[in-house]
mmJSON file of the N, C-alpha and C atoms, coordinates in Angstrom:
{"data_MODEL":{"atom_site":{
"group_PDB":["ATOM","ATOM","ATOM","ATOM","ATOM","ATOM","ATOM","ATOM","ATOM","ATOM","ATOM","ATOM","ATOM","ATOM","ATOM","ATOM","ATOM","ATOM","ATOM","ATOM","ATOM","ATOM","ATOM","ATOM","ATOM","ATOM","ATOM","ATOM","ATOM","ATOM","ATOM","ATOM","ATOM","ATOM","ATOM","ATOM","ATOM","ATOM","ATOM","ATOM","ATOM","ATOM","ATOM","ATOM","ATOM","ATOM","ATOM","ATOM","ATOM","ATOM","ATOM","ATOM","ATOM","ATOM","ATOM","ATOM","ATOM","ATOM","ATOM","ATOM","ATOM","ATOM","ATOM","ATOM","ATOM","ATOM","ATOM","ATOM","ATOM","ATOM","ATOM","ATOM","ATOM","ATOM","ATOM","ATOM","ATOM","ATOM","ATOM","ATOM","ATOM","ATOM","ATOM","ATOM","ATOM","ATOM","ATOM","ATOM","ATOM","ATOM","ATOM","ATOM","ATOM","ATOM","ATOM","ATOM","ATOM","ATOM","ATOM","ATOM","ATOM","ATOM","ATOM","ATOM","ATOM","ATOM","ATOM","ATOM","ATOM","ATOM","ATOM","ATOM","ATOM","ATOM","ATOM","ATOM","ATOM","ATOM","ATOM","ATOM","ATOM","ATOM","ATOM","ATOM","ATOM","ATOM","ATOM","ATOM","ATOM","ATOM","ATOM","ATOM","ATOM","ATOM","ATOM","ATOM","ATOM","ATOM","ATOM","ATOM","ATOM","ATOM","ATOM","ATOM","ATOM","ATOM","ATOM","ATOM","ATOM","ATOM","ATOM","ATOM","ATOM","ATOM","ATOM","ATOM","ATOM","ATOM","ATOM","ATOM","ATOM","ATOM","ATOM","ATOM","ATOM","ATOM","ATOM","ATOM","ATOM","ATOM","ATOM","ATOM","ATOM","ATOM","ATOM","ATOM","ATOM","ATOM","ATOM","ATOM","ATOM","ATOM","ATOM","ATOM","ATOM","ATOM","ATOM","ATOM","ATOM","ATOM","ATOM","ATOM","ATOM","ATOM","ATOM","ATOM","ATOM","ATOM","ATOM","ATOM","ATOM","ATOM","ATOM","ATOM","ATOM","ATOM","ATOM","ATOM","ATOM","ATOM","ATOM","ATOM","ATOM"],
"id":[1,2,3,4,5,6,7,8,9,10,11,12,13,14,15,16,17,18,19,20,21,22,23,24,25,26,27,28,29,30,31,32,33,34,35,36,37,38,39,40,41,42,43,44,45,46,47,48,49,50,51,52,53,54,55,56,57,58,59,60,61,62,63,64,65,66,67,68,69,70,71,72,73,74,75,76,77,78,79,80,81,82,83,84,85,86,87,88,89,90,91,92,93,94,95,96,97,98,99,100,101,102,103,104,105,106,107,108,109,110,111,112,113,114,115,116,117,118,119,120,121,122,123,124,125,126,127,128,129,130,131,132,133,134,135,136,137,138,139,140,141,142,143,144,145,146,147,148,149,150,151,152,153,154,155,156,157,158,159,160,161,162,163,164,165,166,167,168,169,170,171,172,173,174,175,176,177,178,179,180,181,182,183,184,185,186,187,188,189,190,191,192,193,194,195,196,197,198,199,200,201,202,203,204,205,206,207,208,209,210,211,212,213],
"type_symbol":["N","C","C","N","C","C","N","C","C","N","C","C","N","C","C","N","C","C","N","C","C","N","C","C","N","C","C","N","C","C","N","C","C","N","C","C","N","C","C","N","C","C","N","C","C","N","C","C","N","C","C","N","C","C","N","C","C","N","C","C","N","C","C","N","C","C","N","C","C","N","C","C","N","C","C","N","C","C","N","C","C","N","C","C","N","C","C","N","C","C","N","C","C","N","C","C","N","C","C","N","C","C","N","C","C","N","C","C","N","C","C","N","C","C","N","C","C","N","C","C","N","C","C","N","C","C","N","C","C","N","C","C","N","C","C","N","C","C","N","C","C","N","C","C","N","C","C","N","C","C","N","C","C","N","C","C","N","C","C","N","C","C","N","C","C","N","C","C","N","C","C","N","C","C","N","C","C","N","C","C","N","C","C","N","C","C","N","C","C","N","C","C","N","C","C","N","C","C","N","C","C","N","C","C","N","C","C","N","C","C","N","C","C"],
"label_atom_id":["N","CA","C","N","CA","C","N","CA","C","N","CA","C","N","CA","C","N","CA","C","N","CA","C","N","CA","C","N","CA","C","N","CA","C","N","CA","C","N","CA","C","N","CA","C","N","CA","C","N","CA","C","N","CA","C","N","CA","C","N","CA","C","N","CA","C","N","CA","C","N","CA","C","N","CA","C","N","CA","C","N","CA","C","N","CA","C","N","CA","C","N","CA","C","N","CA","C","N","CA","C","N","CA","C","N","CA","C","N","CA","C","N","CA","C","N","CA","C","N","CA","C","N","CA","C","N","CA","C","N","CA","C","N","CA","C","N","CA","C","N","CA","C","N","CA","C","N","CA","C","N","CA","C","N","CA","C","N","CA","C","N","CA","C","N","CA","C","N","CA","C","N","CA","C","N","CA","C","N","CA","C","N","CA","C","N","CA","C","N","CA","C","N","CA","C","N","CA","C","N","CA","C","N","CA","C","N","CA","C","N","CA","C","N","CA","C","N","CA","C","N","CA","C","N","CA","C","N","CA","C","N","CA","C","N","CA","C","N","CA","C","N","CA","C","N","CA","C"],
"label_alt_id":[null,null,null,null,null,null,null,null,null,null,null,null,null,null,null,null,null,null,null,null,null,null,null,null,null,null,null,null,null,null,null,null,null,null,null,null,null,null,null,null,null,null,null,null,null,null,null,null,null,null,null,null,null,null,null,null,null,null,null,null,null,null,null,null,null,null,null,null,null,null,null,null,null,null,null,null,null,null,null,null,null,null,null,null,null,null,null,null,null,null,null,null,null,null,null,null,null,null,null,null,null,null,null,null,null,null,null,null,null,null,null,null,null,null,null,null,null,null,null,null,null,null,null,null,null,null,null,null,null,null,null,null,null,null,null,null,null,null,null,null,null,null,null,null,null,null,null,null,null,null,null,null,null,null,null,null,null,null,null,null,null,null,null,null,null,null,null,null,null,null,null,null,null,null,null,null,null,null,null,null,null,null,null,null,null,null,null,null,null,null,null,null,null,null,null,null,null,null,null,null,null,null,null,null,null,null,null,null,null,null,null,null,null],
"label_comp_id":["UNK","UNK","UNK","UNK","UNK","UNK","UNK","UNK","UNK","UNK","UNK","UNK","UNK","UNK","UNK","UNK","UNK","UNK","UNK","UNK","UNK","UNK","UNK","UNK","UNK","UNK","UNK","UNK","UNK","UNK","UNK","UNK","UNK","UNK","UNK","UNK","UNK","UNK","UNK","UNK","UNK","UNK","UNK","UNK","UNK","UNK","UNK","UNK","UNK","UNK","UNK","UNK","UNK","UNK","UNK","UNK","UNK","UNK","UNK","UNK","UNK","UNK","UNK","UNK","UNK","UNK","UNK","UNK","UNK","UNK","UNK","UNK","UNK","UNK","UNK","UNK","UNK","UNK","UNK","UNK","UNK","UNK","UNK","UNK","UNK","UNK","UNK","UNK","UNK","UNK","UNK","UNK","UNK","UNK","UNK","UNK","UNK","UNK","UNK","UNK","UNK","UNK","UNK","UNK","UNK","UNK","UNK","UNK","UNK","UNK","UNK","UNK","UNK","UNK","UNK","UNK","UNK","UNK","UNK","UNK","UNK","UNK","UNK","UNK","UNK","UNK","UNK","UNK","UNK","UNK","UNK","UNK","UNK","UNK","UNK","UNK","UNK","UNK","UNK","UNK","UNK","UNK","UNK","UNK","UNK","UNK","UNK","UNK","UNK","UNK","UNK","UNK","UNK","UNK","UNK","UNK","UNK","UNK","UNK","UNK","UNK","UNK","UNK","UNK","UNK","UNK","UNK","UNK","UNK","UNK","UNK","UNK","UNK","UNK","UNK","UNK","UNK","UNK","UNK","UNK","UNK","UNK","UNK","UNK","UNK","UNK","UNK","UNK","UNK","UNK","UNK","UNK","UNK","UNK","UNK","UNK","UNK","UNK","UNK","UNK","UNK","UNK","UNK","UNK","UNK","UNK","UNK","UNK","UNK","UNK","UNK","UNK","UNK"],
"label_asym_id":["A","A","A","A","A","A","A","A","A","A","A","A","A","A","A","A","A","A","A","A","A","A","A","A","A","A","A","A","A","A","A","A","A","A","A","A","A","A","A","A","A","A","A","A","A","A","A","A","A","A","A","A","A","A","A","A","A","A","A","A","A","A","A","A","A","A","A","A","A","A","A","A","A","A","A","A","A","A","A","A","A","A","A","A","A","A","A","A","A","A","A","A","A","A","A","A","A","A","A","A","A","A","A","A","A","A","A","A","A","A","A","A","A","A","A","A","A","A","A","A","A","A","A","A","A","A","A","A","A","A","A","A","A","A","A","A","A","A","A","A","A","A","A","A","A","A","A","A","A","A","A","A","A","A","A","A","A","A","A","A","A","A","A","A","A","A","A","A","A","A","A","A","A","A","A","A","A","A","A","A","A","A","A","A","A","A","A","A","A","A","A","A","A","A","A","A","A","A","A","A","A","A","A","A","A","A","A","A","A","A","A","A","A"],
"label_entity_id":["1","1","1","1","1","1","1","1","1","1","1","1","1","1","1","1","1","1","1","1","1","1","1","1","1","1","1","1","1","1","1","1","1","1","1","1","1","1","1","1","1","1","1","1","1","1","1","1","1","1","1","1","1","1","1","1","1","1","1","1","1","1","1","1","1","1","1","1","1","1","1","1","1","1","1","1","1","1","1","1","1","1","1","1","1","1","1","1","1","1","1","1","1","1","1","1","1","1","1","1","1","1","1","1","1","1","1","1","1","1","1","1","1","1","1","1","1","1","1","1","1","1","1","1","1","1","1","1","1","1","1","1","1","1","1","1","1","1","1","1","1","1","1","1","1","1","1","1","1","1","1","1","1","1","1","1","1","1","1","1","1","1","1","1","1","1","1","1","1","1","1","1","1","1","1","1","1","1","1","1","1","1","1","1","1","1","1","1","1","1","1","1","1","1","1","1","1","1","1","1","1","1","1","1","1","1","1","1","1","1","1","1","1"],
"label_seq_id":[1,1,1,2,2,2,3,3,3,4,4,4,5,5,5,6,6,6,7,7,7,8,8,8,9,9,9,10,10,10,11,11,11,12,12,12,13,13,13,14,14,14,15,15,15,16,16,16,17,17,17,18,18,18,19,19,19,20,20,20,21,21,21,22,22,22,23,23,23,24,24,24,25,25,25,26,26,26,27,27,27,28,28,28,29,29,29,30,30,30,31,31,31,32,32,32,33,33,33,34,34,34,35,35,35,36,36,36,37,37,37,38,38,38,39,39,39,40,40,40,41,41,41,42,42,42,43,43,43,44,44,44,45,45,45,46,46,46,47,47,47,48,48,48,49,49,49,50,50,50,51,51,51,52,52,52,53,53,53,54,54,54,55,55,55,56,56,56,57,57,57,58,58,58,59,59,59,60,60,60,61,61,61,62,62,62,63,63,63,64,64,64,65,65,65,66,66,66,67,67,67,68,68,68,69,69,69,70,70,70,71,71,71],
"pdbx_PDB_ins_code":[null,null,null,null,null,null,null,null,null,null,null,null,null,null,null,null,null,null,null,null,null,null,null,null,null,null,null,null,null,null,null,null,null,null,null,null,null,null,null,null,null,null,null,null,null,null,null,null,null,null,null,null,null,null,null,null,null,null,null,null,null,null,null,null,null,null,null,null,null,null,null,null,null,null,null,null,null,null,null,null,null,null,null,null,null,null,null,null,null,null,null,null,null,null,null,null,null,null,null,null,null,null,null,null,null,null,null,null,null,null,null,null,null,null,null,null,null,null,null,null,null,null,null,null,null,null,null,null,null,null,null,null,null,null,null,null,null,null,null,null,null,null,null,null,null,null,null,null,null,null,null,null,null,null,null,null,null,null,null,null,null,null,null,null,null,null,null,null,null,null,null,null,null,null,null,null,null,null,null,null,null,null,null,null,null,null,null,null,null,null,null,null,null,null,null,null,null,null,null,null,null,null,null,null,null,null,null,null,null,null,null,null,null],
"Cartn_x":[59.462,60.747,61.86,62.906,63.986,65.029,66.043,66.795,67.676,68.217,68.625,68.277,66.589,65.673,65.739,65.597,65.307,66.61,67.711,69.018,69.19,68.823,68.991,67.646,66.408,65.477,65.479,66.305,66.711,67.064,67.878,68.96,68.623,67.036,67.023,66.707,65.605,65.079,65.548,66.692,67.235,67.906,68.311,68.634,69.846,70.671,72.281,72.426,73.525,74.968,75.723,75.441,76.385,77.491,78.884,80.068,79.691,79.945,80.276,81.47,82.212,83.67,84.338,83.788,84.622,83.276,83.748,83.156,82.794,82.038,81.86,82.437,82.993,84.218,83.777,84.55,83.62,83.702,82.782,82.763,84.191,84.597,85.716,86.685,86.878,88.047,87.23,86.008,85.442,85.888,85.783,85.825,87.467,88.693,89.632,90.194,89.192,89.607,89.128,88.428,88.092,88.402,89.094,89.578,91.201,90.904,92.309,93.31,94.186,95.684,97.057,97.91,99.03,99.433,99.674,99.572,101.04,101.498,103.234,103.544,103.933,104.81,105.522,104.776,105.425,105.172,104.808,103.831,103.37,102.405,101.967,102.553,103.211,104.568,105.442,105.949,106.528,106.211,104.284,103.669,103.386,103.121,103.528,104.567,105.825,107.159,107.537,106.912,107.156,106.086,104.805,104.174,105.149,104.902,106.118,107.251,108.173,109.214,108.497,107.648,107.416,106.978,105.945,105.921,106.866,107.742,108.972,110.168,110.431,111.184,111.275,109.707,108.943,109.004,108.274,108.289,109.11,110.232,110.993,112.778,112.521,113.549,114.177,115.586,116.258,115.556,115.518,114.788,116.056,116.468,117.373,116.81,117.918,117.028,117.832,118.675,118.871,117.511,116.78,115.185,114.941,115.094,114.722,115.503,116.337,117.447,117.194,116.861,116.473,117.201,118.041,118.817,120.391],
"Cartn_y":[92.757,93.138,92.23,92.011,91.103,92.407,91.341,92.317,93.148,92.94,93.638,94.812,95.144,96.297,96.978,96.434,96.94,97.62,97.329,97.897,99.547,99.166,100.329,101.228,101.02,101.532,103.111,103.544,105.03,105.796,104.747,105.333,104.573,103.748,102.903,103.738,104.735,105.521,106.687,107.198,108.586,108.529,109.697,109.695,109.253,108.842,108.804,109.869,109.744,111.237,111.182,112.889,113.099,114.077,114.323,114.292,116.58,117.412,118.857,119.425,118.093,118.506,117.961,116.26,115.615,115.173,115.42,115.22,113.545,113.206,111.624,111.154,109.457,109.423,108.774,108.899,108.213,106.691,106.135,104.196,103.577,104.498,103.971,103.718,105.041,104.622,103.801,103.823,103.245,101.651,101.449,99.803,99.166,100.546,100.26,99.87,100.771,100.176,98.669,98.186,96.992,95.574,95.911,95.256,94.11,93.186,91.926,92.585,92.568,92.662,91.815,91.951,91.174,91.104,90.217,90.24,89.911,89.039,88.312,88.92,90.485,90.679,89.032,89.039,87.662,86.503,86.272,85.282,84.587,85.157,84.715,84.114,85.135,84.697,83.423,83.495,82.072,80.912,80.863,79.915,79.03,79.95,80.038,79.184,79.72,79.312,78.176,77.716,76.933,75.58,75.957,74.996,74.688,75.98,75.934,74.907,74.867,74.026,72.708,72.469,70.741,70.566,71.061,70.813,70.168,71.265,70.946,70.207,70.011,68.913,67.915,67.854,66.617,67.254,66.653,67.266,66.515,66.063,65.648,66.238,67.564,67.84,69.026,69.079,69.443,71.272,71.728,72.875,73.73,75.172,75.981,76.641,76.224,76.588,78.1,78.64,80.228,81.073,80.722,81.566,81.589,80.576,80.635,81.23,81.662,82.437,84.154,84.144,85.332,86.623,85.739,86.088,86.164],
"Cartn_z":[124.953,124.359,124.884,124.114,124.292,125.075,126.029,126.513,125.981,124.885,123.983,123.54,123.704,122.551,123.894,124.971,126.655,126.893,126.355,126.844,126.166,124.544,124.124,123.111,124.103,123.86,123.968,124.444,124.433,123.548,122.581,121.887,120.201,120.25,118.829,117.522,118.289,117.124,117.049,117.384,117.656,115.86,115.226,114.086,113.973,113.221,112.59,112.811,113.498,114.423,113.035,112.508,111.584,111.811,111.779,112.263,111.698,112.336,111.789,111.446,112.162,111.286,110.655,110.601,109.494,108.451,106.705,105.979,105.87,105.496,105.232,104.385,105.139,103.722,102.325,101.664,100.205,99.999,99.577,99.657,99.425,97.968,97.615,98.821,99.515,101.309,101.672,102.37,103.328,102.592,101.642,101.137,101.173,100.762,100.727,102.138,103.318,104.949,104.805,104.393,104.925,103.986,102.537,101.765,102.092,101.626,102.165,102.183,102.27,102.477,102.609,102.158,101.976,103.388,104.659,105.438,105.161,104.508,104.777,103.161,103.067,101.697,101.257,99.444,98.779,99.355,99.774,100.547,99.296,98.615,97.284,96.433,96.508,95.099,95.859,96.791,97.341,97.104,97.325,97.571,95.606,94.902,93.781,93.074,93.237,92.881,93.202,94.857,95.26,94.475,94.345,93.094,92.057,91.378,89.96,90.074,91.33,91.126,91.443,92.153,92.335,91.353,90.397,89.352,88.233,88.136,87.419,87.376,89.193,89.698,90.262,90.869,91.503,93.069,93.762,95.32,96.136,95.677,96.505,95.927,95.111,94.678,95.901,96.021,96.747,97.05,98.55,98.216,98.673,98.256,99.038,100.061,100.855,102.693,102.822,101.406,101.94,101.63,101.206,101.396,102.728,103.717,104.859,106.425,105.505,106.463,106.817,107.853,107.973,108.914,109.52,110.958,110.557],
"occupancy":[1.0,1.0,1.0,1.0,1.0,1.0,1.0,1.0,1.0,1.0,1.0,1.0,1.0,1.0,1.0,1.0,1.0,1.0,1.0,1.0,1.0,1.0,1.0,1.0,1.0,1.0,1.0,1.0,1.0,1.0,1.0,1.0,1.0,1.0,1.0,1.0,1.0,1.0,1.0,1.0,1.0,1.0,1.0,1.0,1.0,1.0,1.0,1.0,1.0,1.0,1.0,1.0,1.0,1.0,1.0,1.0,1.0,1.0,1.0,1.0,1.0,1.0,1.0,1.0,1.0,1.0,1.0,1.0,1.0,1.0,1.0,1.0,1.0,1.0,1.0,1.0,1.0,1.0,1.0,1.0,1.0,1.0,1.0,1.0,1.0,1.0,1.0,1.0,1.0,1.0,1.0,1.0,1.0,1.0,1.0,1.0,1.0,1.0,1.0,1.0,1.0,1.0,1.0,1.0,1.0,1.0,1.0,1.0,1.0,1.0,1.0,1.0,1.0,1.0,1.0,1.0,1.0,1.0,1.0,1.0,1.0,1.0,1.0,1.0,1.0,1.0,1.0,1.0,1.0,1.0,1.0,1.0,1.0,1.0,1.0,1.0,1.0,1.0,1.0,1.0,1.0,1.0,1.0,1.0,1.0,1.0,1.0,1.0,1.0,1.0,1.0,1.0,1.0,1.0,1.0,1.0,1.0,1.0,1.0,1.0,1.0,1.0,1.0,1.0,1.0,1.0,1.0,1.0,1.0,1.0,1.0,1.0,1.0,1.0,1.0,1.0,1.0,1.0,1.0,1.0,1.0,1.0,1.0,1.0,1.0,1.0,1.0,1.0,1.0,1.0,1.0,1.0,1.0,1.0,1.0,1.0,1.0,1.0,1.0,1.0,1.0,1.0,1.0,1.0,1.0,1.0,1.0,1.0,1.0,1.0,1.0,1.0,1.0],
"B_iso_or_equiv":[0.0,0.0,0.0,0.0,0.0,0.0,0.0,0.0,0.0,0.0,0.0,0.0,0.0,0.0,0.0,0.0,0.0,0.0,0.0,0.0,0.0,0.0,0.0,0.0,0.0,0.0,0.0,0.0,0.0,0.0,0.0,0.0,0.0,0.0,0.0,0.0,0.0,0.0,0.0,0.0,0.0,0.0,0.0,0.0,0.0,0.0,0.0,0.0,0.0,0.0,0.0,0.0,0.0,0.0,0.0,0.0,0.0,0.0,0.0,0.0,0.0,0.0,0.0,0.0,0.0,0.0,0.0,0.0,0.0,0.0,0.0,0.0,0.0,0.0,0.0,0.0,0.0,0.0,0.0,0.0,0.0,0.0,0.0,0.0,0.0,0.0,0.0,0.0,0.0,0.0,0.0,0.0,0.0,0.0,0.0,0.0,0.0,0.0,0.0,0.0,0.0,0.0,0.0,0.0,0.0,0.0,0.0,0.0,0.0,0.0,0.0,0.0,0.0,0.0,0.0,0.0,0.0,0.0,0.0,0.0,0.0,0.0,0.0,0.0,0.0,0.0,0.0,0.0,0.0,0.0,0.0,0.0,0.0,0.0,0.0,0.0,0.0,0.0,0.0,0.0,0.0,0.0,0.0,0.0,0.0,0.0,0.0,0.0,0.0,0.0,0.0,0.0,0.0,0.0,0.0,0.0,0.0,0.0,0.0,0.0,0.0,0.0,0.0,0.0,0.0,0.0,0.0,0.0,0.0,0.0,0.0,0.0,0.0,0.0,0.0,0.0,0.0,0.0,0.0,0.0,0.0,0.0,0.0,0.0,0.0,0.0,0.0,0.0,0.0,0.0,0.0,0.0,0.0,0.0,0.0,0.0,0.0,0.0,0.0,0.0,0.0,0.0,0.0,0.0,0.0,0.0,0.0,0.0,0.0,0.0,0.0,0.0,0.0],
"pdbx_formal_charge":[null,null,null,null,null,null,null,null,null,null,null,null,null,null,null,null,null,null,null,null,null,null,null,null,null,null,null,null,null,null,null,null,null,null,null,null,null,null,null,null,null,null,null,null,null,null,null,null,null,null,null,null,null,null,null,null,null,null,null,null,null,null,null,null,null,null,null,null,null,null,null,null,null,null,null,null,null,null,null,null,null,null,null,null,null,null,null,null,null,null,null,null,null,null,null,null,null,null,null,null,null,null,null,null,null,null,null,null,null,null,null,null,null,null,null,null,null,null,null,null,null,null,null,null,null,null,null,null,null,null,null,null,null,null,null,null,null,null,null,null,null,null,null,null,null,null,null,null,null,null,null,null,null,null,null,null,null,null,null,null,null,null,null,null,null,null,null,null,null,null,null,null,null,null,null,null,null,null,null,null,null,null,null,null,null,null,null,null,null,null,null,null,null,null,null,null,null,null,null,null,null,null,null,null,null,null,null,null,null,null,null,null,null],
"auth_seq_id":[1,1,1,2,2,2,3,3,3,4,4,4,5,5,5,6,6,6,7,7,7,8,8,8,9,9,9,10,10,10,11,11,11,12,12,12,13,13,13,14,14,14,15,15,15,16,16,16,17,17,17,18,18,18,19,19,19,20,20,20,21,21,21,22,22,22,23,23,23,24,24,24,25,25,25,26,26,26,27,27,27,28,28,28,29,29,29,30,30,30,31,31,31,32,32,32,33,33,33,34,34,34,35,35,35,36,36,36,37,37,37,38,38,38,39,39,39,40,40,40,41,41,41,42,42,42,43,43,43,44,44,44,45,45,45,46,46,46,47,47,47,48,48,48,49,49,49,50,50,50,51,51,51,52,52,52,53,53,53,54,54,54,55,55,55,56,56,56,57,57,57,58,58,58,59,59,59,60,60,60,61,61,61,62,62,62,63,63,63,64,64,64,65,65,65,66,66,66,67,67,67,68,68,68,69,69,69,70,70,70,71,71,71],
"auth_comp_id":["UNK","UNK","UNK","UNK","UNK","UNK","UNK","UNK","UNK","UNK","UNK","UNK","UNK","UNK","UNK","UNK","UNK","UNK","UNK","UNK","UNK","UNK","UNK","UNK","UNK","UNK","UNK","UNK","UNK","UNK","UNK","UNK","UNK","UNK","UNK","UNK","UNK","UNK","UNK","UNK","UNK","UNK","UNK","UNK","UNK","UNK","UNK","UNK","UNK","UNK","UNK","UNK","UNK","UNK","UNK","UNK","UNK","UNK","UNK","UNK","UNK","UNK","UNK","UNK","UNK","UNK","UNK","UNK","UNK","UNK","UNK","UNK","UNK","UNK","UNK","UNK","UNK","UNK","UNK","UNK","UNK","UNK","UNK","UNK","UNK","UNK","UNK","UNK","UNK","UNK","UNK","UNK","UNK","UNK","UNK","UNK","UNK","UNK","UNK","UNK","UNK","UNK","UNK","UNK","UNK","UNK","UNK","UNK","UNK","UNK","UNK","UNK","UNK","UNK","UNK","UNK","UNK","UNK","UNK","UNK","UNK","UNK","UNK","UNK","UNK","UNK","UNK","UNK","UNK","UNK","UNK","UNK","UNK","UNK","UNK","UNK","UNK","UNK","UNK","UNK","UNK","UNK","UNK","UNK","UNK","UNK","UNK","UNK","UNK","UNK","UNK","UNK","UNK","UNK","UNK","UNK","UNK","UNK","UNK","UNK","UNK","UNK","UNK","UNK","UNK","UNK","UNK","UNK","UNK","UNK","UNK","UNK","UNK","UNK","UNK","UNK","UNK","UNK","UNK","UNK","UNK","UNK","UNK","UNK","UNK","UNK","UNK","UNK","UNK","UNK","UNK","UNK","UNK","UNK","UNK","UNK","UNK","UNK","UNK","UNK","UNK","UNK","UNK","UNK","UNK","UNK","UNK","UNK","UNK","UNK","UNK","UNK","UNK"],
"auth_asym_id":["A","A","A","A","A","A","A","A","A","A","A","A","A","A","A","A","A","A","A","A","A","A","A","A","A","A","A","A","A","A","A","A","A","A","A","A","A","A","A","A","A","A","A","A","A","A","A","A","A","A","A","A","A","A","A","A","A","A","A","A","A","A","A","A","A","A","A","A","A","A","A","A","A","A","A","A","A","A","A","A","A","A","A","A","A","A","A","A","A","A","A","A","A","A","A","A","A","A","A","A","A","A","A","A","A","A","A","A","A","A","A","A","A","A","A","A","A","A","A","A","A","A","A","A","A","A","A","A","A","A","A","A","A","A","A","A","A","A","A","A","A","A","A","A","A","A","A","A","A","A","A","A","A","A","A","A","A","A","A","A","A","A","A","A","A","A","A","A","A","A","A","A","A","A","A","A","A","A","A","A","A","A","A","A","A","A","A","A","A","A","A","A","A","A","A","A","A","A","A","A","A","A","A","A","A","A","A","A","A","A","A","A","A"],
"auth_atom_id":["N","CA","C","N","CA","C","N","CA","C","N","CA","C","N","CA","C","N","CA","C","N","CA","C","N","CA","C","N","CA","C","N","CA","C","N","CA","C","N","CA","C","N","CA","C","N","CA","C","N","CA","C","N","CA","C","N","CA","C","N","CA","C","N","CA","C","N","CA","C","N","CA","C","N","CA","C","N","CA","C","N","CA","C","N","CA","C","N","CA","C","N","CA","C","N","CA","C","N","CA","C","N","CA","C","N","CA","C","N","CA","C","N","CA","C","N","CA","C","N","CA","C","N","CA","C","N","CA","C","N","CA","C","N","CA","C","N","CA","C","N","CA","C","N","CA","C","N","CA","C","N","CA","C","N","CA","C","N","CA","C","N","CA","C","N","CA","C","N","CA","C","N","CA","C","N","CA","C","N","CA","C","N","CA","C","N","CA","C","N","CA","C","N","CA","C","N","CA","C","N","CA","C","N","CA","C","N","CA","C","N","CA","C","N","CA","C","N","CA","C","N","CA","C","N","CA","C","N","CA","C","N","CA","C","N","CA","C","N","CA","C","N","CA","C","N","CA","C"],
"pdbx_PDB_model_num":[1,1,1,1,1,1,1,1,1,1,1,1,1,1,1,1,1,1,1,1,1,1,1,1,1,1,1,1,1,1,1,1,1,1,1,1,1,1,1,1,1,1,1,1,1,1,1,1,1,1,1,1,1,1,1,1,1,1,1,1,1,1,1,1,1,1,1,1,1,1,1,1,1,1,1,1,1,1,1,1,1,1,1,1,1,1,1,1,1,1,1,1,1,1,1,1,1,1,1,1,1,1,1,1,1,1,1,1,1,1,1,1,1,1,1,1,1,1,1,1,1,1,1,1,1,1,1,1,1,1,1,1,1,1,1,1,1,1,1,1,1,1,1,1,1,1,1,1,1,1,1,1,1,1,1,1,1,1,1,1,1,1,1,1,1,1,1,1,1,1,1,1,1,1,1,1,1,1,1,1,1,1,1,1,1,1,1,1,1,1,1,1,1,1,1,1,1,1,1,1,1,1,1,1,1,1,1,1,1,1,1,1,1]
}}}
């Protein structure tokens, strides 16, 4: 046996611990916990817009630095 199977040979074949007071949750939560997330609200959309205008104005067109004012 590898040390690993040796560590938790106690505990490999014991059944799945099922909870008596909390119901099991349904895939749909369980998937919505572990699904991406907007980490920087508009983030997207920035990154976006910000295509859109080089597109439209070339990437060397003047950018407004009050988007970047935050303080």
């Amino acid at each position: 046996m590898s040390d690993a199977q040796d560590k938790y040979a106690d505990i490999i074949d014991l059944p799945h611990p099922v909870s008596a007071t909390h119901p099991p949750m349904a895939m749909e939560q369980r998937a919505a916990q572990f699904s991406p997330f907007a980490a920087l609200a508009g983030h997207t959309d920035a990154i976006k817009q910000a295509a859109q205008d080089a597109i439209e104005h070339g990437p060397d067109a003047p950018v407004d630095q009050s988007e970047f004012d935050y303080c």
